[in-house]
DOZA-818722 format. One line per 4 residues: number of its first residue (from 0); their letters; for each residue y, x, z of C-alpha. Coordinates in steps of 0.25 Angstrom, whole numbers, plus 5000, padded with zeros to 4 digits. Layout:
BEGIN
NUM	a	Y X Z | ...;
//
This chain:
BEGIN
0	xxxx	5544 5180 5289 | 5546 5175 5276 | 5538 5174 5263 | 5542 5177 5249;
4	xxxx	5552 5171 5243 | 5550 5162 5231 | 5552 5173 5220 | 5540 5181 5226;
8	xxxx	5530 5171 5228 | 5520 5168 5218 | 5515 5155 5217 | 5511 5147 5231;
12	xxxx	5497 5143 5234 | 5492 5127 5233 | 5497 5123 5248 | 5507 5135 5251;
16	xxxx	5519 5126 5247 | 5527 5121 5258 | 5525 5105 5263 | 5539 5101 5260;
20	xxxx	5536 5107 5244 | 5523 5101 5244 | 5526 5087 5247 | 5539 5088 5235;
24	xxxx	5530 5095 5226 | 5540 5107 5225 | 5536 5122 5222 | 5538 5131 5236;
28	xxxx	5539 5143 5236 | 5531 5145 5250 | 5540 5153 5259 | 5539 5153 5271;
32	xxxx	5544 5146 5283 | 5553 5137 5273 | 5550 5139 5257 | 5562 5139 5248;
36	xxxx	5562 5126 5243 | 5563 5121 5257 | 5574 5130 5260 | 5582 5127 5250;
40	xxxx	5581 5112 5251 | 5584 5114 5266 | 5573 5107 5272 | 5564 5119 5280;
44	xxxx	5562 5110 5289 | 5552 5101 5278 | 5546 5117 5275 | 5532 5118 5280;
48	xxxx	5518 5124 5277 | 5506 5120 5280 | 5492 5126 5276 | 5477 5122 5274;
52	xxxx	5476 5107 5280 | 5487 5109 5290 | 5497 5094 5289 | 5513 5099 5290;
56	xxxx	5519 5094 5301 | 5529 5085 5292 | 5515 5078 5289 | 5511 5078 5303;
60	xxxx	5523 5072 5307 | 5525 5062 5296 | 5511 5057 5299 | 5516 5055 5313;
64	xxxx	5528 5047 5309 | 5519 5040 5301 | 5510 5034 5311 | 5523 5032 5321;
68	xxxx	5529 5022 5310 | 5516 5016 5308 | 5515 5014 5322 | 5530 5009 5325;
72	xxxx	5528 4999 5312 | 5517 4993 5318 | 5525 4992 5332 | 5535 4986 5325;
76	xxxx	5526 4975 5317 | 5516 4974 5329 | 5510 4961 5321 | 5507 4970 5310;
80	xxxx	5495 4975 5316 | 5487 4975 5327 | 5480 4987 5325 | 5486 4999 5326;
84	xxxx	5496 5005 5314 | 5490 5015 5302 | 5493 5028 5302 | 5493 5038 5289;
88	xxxx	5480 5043 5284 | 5484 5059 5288 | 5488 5056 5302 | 5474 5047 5303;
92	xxxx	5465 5058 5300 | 5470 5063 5314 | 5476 5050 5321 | 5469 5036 5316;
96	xxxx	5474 5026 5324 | 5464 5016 5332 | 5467 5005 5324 | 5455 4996 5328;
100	xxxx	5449 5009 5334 | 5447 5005 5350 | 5445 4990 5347 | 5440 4988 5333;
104	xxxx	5430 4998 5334 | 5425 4990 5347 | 5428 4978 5342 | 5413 4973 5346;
108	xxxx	5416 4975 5361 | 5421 4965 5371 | 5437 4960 5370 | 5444 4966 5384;
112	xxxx	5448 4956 5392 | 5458 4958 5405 | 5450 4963 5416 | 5449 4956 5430;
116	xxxx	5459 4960 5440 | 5450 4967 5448 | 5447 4976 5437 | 5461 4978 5432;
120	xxxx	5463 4982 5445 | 5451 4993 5446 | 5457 4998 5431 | 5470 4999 5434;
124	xxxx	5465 5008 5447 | 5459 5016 5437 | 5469 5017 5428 | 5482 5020 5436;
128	xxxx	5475 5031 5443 | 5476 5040 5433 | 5487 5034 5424 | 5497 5044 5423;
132	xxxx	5486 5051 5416 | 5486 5042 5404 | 5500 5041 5402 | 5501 5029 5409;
136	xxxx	5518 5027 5411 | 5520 5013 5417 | 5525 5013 5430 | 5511 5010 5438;
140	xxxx	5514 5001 5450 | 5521 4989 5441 | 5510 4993 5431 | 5498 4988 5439;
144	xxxx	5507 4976 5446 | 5510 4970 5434 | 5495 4974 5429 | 5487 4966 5442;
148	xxxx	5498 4955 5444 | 5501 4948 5430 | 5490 4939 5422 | 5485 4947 5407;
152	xxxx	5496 4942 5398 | 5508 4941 5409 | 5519 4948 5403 | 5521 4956 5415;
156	xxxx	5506 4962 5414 | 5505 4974 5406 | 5503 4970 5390 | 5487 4971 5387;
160	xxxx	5489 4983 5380 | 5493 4991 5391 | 5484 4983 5402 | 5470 4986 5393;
164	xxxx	5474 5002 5390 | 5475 5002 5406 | 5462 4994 5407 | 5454 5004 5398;
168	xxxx	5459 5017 5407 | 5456 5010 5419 | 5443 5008 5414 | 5442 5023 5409;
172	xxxx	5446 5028 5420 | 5438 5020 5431 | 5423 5026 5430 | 5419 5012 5434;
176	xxxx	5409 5008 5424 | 5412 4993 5425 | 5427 4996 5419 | 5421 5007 5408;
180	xxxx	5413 4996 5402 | 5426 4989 5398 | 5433 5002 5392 | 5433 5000 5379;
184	xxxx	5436 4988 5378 | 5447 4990 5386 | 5451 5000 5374 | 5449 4989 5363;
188	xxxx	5458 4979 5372 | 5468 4990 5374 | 5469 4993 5358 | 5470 4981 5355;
192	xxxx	5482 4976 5364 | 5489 4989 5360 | 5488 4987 5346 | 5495 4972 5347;
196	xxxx	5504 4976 5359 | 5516 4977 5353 | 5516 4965 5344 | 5515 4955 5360;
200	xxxx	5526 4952 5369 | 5521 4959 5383 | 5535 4963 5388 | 5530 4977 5388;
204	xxxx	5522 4981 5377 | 5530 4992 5371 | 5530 5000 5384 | 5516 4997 5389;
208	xxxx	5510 4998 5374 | 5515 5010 5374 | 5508 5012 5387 | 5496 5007 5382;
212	xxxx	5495 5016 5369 | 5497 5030 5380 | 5485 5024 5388 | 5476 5021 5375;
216	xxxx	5480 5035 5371 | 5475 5042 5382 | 5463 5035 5382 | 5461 5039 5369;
220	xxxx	5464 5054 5372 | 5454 5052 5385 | 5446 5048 5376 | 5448 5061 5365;
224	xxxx	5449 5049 5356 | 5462 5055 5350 | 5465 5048 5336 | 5466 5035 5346;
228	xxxx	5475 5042 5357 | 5484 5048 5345 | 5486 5033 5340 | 5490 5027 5354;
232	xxxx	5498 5040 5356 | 5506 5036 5342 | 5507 5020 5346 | 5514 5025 5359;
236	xxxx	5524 5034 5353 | 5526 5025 5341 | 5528 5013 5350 | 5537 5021 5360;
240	xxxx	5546 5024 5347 | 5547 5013 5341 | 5551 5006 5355 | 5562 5015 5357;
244	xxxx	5555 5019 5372 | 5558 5035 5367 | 5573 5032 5370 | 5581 5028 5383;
248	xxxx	5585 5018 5381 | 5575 5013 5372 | 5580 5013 5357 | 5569 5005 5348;
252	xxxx	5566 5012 5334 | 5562 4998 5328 | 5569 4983 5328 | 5556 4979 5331;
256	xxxx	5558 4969 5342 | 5543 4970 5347 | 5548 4985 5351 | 5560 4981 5359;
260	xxxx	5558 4986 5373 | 5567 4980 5383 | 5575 4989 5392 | 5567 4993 5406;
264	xxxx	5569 4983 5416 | 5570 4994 5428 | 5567 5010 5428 | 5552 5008 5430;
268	xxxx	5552 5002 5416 | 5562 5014 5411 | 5551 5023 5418 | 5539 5017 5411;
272	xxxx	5546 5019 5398 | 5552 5031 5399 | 5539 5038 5405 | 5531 5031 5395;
276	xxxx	5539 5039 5383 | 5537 5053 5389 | 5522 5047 5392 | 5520 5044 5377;
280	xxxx	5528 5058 5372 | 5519 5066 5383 | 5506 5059 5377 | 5510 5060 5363;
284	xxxx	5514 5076 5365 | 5502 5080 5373 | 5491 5074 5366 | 5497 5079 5350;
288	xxxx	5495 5091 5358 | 5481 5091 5363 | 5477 5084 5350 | 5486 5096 5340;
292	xxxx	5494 5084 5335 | 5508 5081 5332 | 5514 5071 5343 | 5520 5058 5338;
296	xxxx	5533 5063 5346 | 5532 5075 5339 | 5543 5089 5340 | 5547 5096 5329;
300	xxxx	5555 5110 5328 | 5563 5105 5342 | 5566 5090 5336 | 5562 5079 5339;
304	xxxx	5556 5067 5331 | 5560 5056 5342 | 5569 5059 5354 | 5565 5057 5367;
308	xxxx	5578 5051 5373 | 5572 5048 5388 | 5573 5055 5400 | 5561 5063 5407;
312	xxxx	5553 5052 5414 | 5555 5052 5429 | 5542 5048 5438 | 5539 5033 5438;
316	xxxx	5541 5034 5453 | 5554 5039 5449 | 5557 5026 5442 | 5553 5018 5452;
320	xxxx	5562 5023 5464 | 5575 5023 5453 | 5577 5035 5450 | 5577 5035 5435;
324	xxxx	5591 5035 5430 | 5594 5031 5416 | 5601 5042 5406 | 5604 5045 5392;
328	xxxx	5593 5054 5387 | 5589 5061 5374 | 5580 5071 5368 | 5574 5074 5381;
332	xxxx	5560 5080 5375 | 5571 5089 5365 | 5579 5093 5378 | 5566 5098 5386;
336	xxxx	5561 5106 5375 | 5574 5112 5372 | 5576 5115 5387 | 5589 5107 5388;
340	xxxx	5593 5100 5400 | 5592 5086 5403 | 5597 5077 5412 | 5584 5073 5416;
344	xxxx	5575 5084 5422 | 5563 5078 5419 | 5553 5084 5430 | 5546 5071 5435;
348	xxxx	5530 5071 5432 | 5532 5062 5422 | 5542 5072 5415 | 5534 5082 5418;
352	xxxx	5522 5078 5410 | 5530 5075 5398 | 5537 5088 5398 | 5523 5097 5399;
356	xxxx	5516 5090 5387 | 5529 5090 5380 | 5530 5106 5382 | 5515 5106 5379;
360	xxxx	5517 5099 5365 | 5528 5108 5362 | 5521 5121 5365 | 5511 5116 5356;
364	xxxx	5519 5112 5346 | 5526 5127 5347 | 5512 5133 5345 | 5508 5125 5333;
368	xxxx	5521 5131 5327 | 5518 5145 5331 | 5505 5143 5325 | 5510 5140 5311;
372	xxxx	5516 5153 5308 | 5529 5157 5315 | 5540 5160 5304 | 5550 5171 5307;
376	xxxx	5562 5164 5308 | 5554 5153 5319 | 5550 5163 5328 | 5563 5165 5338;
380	xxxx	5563 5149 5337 | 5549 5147 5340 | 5551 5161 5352 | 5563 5151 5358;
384	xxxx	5553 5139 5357 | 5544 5146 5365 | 5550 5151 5376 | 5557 5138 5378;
388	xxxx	5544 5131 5379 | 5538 5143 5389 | 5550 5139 5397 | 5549 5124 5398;
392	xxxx	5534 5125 5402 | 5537 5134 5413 | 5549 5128 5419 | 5540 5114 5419;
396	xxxx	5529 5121 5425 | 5538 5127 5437 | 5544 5114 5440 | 5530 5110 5441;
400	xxxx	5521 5112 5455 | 5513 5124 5453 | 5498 5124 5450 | 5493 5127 5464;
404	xxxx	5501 5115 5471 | 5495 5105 5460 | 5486 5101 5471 | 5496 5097 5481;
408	xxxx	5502 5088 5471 | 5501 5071 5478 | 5495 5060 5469 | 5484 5063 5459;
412	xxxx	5494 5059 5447 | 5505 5069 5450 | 5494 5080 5451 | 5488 5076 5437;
416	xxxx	5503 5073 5431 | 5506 5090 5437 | 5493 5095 5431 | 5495 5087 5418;
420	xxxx	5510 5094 5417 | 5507 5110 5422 | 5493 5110 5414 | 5501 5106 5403;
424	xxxx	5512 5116 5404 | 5503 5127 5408 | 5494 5124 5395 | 5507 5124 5387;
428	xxxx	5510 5137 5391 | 5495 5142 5387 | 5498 5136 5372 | 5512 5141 5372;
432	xxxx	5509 5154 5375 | 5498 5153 5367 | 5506 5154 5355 | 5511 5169 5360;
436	xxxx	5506 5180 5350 | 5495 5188 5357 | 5498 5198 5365 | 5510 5192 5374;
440	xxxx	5504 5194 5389 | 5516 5186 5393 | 5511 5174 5386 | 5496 5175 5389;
444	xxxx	5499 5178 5403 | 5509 5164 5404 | 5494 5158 5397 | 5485 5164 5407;
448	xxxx	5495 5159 5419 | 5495 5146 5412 | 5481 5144 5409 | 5478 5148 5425;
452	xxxx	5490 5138 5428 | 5480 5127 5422 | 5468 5132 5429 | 5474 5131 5443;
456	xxxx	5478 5117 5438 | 5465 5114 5438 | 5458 5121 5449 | 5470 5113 5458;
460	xxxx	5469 5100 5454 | 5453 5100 5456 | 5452 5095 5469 | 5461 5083 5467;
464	xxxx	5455 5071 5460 | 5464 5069 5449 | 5456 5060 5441 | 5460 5060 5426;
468	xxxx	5471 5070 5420 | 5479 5068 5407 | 5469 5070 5397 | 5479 5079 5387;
472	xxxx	5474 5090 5401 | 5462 5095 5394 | 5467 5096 5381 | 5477 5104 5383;
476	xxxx	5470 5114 5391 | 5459 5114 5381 | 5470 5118 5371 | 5476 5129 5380;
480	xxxx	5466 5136 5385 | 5459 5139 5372 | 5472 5150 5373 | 5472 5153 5387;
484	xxxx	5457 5157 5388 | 5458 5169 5376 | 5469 5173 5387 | 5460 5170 5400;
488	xxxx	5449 5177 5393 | 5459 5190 5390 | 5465 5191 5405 | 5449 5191 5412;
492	xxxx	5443 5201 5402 | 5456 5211 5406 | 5454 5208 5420 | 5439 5210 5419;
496	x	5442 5224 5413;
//
């Protein structure tokens, strides 16, 4: 559906004007989806509308850039500053960084210091038993090794960075009061260290400060400290960008010589990295999601700002036993959503939780598009978006062990990583559904099945003690079923009557 053309309209209202004619300060004559001026010039992609206090995506998307470079420019000077990079005012509102936030605001309390083995011991307990949770991606065994055997400041210890973000979830996660006490230092320690980790000489401080900002960034989200978690969540990603770790094999974006990353030495290093990118993507995704925000690693009309050019990750285990074999890979995220084969199935647990947050950020992403006002001429495109994305849910979920075996599932982690991955997808087909005009029972049956999927999710994994789940969980079922109850509601009432 069109509007007038140009010769009919009278006059546009103060803010009716397109963004693209605002900002150049030309007259437009306002029709919709792409005004005249626009059309003419050929740019309709640059044609957007955007009413009351709404920012347009070009705006969302140039603040994002902005913190990105301000981010990669600080990793590429490290001596710069040791306090983490400025960001502009607009994205602020929403995302200030913690510059001094963890430690100058505690700047009265003790300095950290390394704790005694035995305590480094007891928080390590603590921390790796839940691990996988908090996006935790080094490979565990050689991780704890090199953690319990080499002196602080042994190049073959993890940096400080990485080794205090561990000391402050252990001593979260312990419930021993003697380790509590010590928390928040821990967090001033750990801010600090990650701040100036890039501008030392550990031999791994791009992968394990990397590592470092995913674990402060979940604290932060345990937390519901989100401006903090967004920030960590943008220094991984600008970090993992400006080293190049996105690509296979790596290809750097700067000639900064502190960002160089040395090839892996075997495929237990190749793991750490390659699991860590789909680690940070998965973070960056799910958590824009719960918080309605655009992702760093952002999709826009099908392309992509930054091509994922590594394969699905394989298992750690499956590292370890040699079964990863290197092969030329590109566009792997373009080639899932697009449902085009690839060399790599990707059906490991690992790939398995990447693919169901990415799917999740794309349904949302399609429903904030539905929301806006669907023009004529976008309806078949969107129609074709969304019975691609119905499709990819419910092929992962049938590749997937239904809900009622979830209990005869080994090892607490695998049952947490397959609850993490079908309550996703099932809440992604509450939210895509969701977006259906009223009255398709096809649709609302699909949400009642999946909001009764999640149910039974829960109801099986209650006799197993799982300890902590990945936080993004209550979220995202807090945002789905505000939609599946109206539906819940509807179905008892009819069979009440």
């Amino acid at each position: 559906m069109s509007s007038q053309p140009p010769s009919e309209r009278s006059s546009l209202r103060r803010g009716d004007a397109c963004i693209n004619c605002r900002r150049r300060k030309m007259k437009c004559d306002g029709a919709r989806p792409i005004c005249g001026r626009c059309q003419r010039a050929d740019r309709p992609d640059d044609c957007e509308y955007i009413s009351g206090h709404e920012r347009s995506m070009a705006q969302i998307l140039e603040d994002s850039i902005a913190v990105l470079e301000a981010r990669i420019q600080q990793l590429q000077d490290p001596q710069m500053s040791t306090t983490p990079a400025a960001v502009p005012s607009s994205y602020a509102a929403n995302q200030s960084p913690p510059g001094g936030l963890a430690f100058q605001r505690n700047a009265s309390q003790s300095f950290a210091r390394e704790p005694s083995k035995q305590v480094i011991e007891k928080l390590l307990d603590c921390f790796l038993l839940h691990s996988s949770e908090f996006g935790f991606f080094l490979n565990v065994p050689r991780f704890r090794h090199s953690m319990t055997t080499f002196p602080p400041g042994h190049p073959s210890r993890p940096s400080p960075a990485l080794s205090f973000a561990v000391y402050l979830w252990g001593a979260n996660l312990s419930r021993d009061a003697s380790l509590m006490a010590h928390e928040s230092a821990y967090l001033n320690r750990a801010a600090q260290e990650i701040a100036v980790n890039l501008s030392g000489n550990h031999p791994r401080k791009i992968i394990e400060g990397v590592q470092a900002d995913v674990l402060l960034a979940y604290y932060f989200f345990f937390k519901a400290r989100f401006s903090e978690g967004k920030y960590y969540v943008t220094s991984a990603v600008s970090t993992m960008l400006a080293a190049g770790l996105h690509r296979l094999p790596p290809a750097r974006s700067t000639s900064n010589t502190a960002l160089m990353i040395l090839p892996a030495r075997d495929a237990v290093e190749e793991a750490e990295r390659i699991i860590g990118i789909w680690t940070v993507l998965a973070l960056d995704k799910a958590w824009a999601v719960a918080l309605d925000e655009t992702p760093n690693l952002f999709t826009l009309n099908g392309k992509h700002d930054t091509q994922i050019d590594i394969p699905w990750p394989l298992d750690m285990e499956d590292y370890e036993q040699g079964r990863f074999v290197p092969q030329q890979t590109s566009q792997t995220l373009h080639k899932f959503l697009s449902n085009i084969p690839t060399s790599d199935v990707g059906s490991s647990k690992q790939a398995v939780h990447a693919k169901a947050v990415i799917l999740w950020e794309s349904v949302a992403d399609f429903c904030r598009t539905c929301k806006t006002g669907i023009p004529q001429q976008e309806a078949t495109t969107l129609r074709g978006t969304f019975n691609s994305l119905d499709l990819l849910i419910e092929r992962l979920i049938a590749s997937l062990p239904p809900t009622d075996r979830i209990s005869a599932v080994p090892h607490p982690a695998n049952v947490r990583r397959l609850v993490f991955a079908l309550s996703l997808l099932h809440i992604s087909t509450i939210c895509l559904h969701d977006a259906v005009p009223p009255g398709n029972e096809v649709s609302k049956q699909k949400r009642l099945n999946a909001a009764q999927s999640i149910l039974e999710i829960v109801t099986s994994i209650k006799p197993r003690n799982l300890g902590y789940i990945n936080p993004v969980i209550g979220v995202s079922r807090g945002i789905c079923f505000r939609g599946a109850t109206v539906d819940f509601k509807a179905s008892v009432h009819l069979g009440q009557s």
